[in-house]
C-alpha atoms as a printed R data frame, in Angstrom:
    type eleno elety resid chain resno      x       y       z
1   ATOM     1    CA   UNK     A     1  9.318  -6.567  -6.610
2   ATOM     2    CA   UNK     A     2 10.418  -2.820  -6.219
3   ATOM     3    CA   UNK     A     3  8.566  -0.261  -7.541
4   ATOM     4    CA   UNK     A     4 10.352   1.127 -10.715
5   ATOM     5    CA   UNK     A     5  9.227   4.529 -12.957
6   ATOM     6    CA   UNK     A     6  8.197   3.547 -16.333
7   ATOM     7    CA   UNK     A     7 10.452   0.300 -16.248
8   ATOM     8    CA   UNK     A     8 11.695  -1.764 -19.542
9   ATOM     9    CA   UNK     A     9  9.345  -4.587 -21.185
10  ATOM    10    CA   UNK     A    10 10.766  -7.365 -18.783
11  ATOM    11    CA   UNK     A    11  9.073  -5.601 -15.700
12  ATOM    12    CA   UNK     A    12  5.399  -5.693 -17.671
13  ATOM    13    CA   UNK     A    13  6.385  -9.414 -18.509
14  ATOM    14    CA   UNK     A    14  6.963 -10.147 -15.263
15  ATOM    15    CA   UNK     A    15  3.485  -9.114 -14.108
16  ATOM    16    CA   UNK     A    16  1.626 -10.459 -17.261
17  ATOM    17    CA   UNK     A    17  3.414 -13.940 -16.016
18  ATOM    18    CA   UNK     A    18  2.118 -14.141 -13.019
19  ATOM    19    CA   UNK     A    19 -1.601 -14.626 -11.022
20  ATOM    20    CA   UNK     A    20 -0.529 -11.828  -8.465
21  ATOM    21    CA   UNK     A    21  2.263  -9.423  -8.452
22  ATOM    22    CA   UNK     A    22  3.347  -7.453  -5.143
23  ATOM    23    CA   UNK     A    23  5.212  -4.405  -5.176
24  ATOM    24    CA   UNK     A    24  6.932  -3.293  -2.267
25  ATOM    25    CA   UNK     A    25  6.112  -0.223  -0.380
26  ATOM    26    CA   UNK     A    26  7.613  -1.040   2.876
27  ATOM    27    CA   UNK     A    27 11.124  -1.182   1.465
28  ATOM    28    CA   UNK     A    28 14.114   0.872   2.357
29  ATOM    29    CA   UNK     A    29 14.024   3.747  -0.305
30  ATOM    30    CA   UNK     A    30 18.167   3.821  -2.435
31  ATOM    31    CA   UNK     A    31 18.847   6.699  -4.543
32  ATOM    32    CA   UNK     A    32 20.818   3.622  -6.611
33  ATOM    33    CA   UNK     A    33 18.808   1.940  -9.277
34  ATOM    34    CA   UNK     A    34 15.710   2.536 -11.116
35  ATOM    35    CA   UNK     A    35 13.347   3.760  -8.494
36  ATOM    36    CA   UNK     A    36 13.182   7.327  -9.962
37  ATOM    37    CA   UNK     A    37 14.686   7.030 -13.540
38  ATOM    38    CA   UNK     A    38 14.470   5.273 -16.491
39  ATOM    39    CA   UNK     A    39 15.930   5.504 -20.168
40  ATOM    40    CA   UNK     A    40 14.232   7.091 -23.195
41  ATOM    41    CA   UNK     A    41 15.958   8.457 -26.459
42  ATOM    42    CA   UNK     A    42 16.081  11.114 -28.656
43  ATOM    43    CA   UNK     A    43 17.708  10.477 -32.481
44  ATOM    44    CA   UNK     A    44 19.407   7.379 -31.450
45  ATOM    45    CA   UNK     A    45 20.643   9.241 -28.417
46  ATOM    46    CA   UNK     A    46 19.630   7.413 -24.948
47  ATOM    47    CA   UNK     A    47 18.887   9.801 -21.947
48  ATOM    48    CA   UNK     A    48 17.352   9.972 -18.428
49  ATOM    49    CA   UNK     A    49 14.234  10.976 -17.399
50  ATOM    50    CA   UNK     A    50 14.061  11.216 -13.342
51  ATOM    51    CA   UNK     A    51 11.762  11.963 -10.705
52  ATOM    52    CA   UNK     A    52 12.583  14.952  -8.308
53  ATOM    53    CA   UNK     A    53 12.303  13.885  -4.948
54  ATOM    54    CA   UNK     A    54 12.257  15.955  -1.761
55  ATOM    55    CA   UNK     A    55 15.383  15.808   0.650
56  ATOM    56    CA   UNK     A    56 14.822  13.538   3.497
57  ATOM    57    CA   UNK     A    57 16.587  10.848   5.216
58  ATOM    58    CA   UNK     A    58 17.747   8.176   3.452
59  ATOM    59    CA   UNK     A    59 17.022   5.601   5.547
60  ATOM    60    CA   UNK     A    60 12.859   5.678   5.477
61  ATOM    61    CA   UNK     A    61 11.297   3.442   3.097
62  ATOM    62    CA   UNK     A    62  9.994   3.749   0.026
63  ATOM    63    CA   UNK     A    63  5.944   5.079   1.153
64  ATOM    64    CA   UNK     A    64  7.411   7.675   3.292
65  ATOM    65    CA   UNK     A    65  9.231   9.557   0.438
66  ATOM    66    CA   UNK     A    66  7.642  12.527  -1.109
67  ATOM    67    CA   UNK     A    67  8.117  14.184  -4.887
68  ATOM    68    CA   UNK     A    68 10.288  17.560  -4.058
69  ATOM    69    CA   UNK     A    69  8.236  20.620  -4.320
70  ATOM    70    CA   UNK     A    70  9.230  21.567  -7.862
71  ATOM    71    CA   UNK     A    71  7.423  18.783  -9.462
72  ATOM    72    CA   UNK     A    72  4.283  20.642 -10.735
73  ATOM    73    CA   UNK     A    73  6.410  22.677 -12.902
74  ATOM    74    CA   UNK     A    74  9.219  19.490 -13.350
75  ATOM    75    CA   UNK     A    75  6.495  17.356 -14.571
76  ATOM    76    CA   UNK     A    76  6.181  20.299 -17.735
77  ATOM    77    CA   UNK     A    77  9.530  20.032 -18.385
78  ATOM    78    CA   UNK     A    78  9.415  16.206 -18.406
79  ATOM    79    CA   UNK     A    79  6.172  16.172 -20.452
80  ATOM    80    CA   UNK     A    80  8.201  18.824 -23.289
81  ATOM    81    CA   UNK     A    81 11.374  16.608 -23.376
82  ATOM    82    CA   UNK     A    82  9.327  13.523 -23.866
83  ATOM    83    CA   UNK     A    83  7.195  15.203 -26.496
84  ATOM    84    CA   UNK     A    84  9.956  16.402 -28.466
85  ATOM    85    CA   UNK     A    85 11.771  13.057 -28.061
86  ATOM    86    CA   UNK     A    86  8.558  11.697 -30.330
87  ATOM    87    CA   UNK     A    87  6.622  13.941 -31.776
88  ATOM    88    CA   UNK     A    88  7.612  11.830 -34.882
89  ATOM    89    CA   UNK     A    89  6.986   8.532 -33.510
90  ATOM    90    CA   UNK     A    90  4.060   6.250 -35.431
91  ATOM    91    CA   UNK     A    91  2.143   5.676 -31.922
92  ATOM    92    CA   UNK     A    92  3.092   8.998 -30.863
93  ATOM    93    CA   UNK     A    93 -0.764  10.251 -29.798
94  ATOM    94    CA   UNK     A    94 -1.459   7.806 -27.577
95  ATOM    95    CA   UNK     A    95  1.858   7.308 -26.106
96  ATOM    96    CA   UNK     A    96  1.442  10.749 -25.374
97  ATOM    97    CA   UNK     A    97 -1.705  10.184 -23.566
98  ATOM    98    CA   UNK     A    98 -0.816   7.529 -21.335
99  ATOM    99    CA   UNK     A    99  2.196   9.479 -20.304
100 ATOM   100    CA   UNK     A   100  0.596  12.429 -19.273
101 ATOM   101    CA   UNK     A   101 -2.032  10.177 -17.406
102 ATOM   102    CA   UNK     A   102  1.374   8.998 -15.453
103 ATOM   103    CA   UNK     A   103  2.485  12.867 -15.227
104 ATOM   104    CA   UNK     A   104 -0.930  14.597 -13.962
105 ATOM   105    CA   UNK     A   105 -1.434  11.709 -11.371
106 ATOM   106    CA   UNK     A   106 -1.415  14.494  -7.996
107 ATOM   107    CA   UNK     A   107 -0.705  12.604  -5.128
108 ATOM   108    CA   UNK     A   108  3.341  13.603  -4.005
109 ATOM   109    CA   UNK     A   109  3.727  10.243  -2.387
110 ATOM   110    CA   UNK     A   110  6.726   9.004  -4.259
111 ATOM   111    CA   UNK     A   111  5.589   5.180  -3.931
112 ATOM   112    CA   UNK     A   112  1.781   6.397  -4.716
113 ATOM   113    CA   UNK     A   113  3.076   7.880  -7.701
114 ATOM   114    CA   UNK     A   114  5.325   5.143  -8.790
115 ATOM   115    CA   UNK     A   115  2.257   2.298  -8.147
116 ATOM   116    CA   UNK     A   116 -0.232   4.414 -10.192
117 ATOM   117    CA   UNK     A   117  2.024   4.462 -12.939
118 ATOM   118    CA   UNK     A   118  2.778   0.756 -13.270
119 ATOM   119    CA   UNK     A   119 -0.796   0.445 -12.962
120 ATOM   120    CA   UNK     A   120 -1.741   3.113 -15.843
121 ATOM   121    CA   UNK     A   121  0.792   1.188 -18.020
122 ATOM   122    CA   UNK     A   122 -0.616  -2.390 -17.218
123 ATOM   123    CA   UNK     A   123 -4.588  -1.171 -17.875
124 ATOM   124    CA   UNK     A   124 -2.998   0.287 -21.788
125 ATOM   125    CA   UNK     A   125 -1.482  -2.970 -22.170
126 ATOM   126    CA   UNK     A   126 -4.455  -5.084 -21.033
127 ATOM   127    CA   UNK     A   127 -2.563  -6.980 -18.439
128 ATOM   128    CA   UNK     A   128 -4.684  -8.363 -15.755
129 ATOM   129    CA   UNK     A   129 -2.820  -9.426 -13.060
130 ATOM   130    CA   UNK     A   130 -3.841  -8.607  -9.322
131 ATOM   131    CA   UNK     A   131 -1.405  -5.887  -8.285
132 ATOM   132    CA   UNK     A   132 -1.113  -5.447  -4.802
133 ATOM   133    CA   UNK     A   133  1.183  -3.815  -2.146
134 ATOM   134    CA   UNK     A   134  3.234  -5.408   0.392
135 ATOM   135    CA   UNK     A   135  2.562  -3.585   3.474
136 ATOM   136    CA   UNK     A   136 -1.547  -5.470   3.119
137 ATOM   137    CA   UNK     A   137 -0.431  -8.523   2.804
138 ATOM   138    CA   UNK     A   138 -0.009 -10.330   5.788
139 ATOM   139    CA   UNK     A   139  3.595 -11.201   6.385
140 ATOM   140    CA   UNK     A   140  6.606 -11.033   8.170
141 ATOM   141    CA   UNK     A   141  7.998  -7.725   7.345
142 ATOM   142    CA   UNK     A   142 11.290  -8.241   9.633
143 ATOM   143    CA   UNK     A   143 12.428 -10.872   7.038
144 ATOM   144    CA   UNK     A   144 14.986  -9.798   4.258
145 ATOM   145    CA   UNK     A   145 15.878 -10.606   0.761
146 ATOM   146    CA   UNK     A   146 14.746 -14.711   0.173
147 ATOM   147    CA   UNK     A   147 13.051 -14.846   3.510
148 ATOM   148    CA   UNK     A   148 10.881 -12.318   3.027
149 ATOM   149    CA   UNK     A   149  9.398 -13.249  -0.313
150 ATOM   150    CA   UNK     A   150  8.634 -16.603   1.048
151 ATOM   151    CA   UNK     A   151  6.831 -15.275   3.659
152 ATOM   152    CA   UNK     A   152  4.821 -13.038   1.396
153 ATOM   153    CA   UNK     A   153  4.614 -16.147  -0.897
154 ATOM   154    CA   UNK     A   154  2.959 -17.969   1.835
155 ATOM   155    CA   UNK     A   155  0.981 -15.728   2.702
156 ATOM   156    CA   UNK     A   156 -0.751 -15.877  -0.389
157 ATOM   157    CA   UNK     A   157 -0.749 -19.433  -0.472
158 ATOM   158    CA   UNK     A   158  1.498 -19.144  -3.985
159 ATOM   159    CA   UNK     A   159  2.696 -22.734  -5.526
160 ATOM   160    CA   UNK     A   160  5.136 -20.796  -7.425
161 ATOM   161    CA   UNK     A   161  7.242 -17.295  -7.489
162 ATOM   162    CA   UNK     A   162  8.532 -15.697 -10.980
163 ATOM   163    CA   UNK     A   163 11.438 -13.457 -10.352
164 ATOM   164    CA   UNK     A   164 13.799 -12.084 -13.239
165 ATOM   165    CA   UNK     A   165 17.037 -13.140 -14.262
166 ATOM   166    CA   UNK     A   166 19.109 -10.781 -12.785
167 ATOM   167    CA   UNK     A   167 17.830 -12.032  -9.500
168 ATOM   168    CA   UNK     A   168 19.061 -15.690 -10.849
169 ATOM   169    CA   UNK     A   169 21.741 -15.791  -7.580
170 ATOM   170    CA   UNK     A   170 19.262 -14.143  -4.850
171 ATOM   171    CA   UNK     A   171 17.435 -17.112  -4.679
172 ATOM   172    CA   UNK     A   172 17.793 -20.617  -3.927
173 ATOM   173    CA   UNK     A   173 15.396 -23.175  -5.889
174 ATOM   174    CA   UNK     A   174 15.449 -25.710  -3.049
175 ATOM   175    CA   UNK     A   175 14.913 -23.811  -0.098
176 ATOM   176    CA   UNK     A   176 11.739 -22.621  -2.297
177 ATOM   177    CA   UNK     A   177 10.435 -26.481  -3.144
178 ATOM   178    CA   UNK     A   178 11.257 -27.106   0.784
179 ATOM   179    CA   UNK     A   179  8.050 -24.133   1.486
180 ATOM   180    CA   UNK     A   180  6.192 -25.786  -1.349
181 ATOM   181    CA   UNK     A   181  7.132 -23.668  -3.748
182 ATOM   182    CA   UNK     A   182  8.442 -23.760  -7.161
183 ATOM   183    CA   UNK     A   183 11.111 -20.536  -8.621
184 ATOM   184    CA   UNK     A   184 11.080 -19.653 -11.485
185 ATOM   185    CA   UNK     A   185 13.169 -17.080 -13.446
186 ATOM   186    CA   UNK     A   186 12.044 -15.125 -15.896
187 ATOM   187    CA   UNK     A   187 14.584 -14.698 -19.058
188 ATOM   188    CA   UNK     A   188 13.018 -12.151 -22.327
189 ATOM   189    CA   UNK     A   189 13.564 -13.027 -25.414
190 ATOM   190    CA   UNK     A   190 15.692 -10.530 -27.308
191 ATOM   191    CA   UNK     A   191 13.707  -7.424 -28.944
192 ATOM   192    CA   UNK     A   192 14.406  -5.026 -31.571
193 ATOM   193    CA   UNK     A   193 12.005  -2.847 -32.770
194 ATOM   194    CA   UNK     A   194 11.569   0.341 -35.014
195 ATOM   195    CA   UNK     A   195 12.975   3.225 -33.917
196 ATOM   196    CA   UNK     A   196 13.044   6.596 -35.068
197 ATOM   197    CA   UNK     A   197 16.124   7.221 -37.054
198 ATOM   198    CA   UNK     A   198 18.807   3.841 -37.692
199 ATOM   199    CA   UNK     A   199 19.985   1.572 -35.334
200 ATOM   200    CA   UNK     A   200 18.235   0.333 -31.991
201 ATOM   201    CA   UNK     A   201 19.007   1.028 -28.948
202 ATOM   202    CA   UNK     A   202 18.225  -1.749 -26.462
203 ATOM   203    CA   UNK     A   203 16.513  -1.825 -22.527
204 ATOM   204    CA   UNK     A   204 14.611   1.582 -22.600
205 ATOM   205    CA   UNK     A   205 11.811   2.233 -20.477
206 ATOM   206    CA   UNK     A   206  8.541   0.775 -21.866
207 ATOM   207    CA   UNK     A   207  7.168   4.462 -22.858
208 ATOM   208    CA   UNK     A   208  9.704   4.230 -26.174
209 ATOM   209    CA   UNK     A   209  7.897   0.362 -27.147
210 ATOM   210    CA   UNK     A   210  4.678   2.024 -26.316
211 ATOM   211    CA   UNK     A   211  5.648   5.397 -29.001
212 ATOM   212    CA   UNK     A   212  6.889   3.193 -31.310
213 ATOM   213    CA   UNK     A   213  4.930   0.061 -31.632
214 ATOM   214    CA   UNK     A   214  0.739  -0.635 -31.641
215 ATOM   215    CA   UNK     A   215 -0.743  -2.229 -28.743
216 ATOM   216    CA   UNK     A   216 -1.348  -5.528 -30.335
217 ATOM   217    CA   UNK     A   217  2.088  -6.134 -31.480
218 ATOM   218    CA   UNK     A   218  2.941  -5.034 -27.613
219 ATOM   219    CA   UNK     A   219  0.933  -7.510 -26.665
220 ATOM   220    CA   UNK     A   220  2.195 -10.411 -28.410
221 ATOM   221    CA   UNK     A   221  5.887  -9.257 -27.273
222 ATOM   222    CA   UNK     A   222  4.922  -9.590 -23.584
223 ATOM   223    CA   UNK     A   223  4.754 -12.971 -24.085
224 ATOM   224    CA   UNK     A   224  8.589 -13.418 -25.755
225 ATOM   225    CA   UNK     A   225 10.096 -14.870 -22.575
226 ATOM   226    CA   UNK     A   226 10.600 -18.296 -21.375
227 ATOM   227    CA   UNK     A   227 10.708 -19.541 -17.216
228 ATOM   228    CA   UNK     A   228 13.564 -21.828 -15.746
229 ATOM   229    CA   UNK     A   229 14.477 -22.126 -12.649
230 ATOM   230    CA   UNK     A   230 17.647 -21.494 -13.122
231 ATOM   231    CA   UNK     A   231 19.120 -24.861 -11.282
């Protein structure tokens, strides 16, 4: 999976499905997406948070891109917009916390960044799974796309791969059971939740569950998801 900044709840039930998760490092880097960005809100008003990255080519992957030079004083005026996003918010303390844990990490190394965030977020949630990186695991790095996870797969002798929906025509369910594998795709439930103000606004990054809602209710909404392999 690619590494994502503070991604929704269906990233974090992704990983709490499976035994081992990989994120690539070793992928081409695309200013398209949710590499660098993710959706918050302030009074039932959605908005983007991003990460500053330095110019470079486009065409290096993701573990050789660097945070621009800015982001010691960005990071501040990330930190102030989040804070006054949810100063108000019931789990607003240690929401707080966690985020400035993601913030102060120091190492520039976009993908460094990125990984210790995802792993910040999975050690408040209590998630367990193995993370691990793509460029140490033994496999063929020349593949693309379906290929390529099935070599990682095998690598790591997996009897079944978890992707999520959206990946639903990416993959091919028999050309998986013909490597001994089973796919599965993972589908979440539909969540609503408290926010401040009325009305919800749906798919934000985790950080506005994680203001908003207590750990153990987080918890039990990681598991609000069900697997098919989408045959």
């Amino acid at each position: 999976m690619q590494p994502y900044f503070i991604p929704y709840i269906g990233y974090f039930q992704l990983i709490h499905s499976a035994d081992k998760f990989v994120i690539y490092d070793n992928i081409q880097y695309t200013k398209k997406g949710w590499v660098t960005r993710n959706r918050l809100q302030n009074k039932q008003q959605a908005f983007l948070v991003s990460l500053p990255v330095e110019k470079s080519s486009d065409f290096v992957d993701i573990n050789q891109k660097r945070l621009a030079a800015s982001w010691k004083k960005d990071r501040q005026k990330i930190r102030n917009r989040i804070s006054n996003a949810y100063r108000q918010a019931p789990c607003y303390e240690n929401g707080q916390a966690l985020f400035d844990e993601i913030l102060q990490f120091d190492d520039p190394n976009l993908f460094n960044f990125i990984y210790h965030s995802i792993k910040a977020i999975c050690h408040y949630l209590a998630i367990n799974t193995t993370l691990m990186v793509s460029s140490q695991v033994s496999a063929n790095d020349l593949f693309k796309g379906q290929q390529r996870v099935i070599s990682i797969c095998q690598s790591l002798n997996a009897t079944q791969y978890h992707n999520a929906i959206g990946g639903v025509n990416l993959y091919d369910h028999k050309t998986f059971l013909s490597h001994g594998m089973k796919l599965n795709f993972l589908e979440s439930s539909p969540l609503a939740y408290r926010q401040l103000g009325e009305g919800f606004i749906p798919n934000l990054s985790i950080m506005d569950l994680i203001m908003h809602v207590e750990k153990d209710e987080i918890a039990s909404l990681l598991q609000q998801y069900k697997l098919n392999s989408g045959d």
